[in-house]
N, C-alpha and C positions, 0 to 999 in steps of 0.2 A: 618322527619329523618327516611331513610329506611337502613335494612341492607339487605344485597343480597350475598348468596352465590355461589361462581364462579368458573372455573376452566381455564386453558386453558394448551392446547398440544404444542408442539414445537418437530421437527427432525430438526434439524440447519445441514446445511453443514459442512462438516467439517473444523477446523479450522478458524472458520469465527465468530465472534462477535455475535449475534444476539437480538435482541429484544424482550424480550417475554414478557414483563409487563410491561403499559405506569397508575402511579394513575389517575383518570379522575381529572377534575375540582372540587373543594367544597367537595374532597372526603377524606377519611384516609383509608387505605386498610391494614390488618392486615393478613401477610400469615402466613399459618398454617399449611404446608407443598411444599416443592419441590423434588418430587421423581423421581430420576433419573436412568433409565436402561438400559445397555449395551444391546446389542443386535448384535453389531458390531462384525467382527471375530478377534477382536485383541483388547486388553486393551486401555483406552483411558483416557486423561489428560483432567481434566475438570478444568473449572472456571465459578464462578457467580461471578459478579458483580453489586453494588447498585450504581445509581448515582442521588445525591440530584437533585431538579426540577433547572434545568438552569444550572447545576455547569458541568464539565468535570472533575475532580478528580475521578477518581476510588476509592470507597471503598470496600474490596472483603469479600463476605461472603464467599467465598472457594478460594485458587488459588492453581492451581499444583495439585489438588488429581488426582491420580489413580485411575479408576476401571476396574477393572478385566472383562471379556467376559460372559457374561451370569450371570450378577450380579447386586442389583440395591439398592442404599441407597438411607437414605432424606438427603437433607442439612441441616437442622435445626434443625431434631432431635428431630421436637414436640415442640421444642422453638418459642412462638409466634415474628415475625420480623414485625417490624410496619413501612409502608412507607407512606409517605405523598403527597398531592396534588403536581402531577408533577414527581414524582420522578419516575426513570425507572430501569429494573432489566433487567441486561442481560447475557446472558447463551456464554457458550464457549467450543467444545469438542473438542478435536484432533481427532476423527474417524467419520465417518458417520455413520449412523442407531442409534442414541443412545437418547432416549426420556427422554423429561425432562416435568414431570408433575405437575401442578402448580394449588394449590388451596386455597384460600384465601376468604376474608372477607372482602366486601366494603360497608363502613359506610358512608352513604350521609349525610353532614353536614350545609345541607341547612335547 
């Protein structure tokens, strides 16, 4: 049983759903931050969304924030969000250029 620390970038188009965290197989993944940065020239409406391994229900860990131009919070706020085998986390801004940085914790539970 290994744990491995990861990260991963995403610039989504705008407006557009996107993919940025698939848990692997036999895994639990614990994130522990998603930092998000405007960079775009206009305020932008964000959403992340968690969807359990196989379900199509939206659960939203943010939906509708603002951020302002040249500005960048976490979603979680340091609160540890624990996903499991399968489950996928997906990002959503209304502007382009706005990065959403994701770093977490995968516990292989083989």
């Amino acid at each position: 049983m290994a744990n491995r620390y990861l990260h991963q970038v995403s610039i989504p188009s705008a407006a557009t759903e996107t993919t940025l965290y698939t848990v692997p197989t036999a895994t639990t993944a614990v994130v522990r931050s998603l930092r998000v940065t405007n960079a775009s020239s206009a305020s932008t409406v964000l959403t992340v969304t968690q969807y359990d391994s196989g379900d199509v229900t939206a659960h939203y860990a943010m939906k509708g924030k603002s951020l302002a131009v040249n500005t960048s919070l976490d979603v979680f706020n340091g609160v540890p969000f624990v996903m499991e085998e399968g489950d996928v986390l997906k990002i959503t801004s209304s502007q382009g250029n706005v990065t959403f940085y994701l770093s977490y914790l995968e516990v292989d539970r083989t």
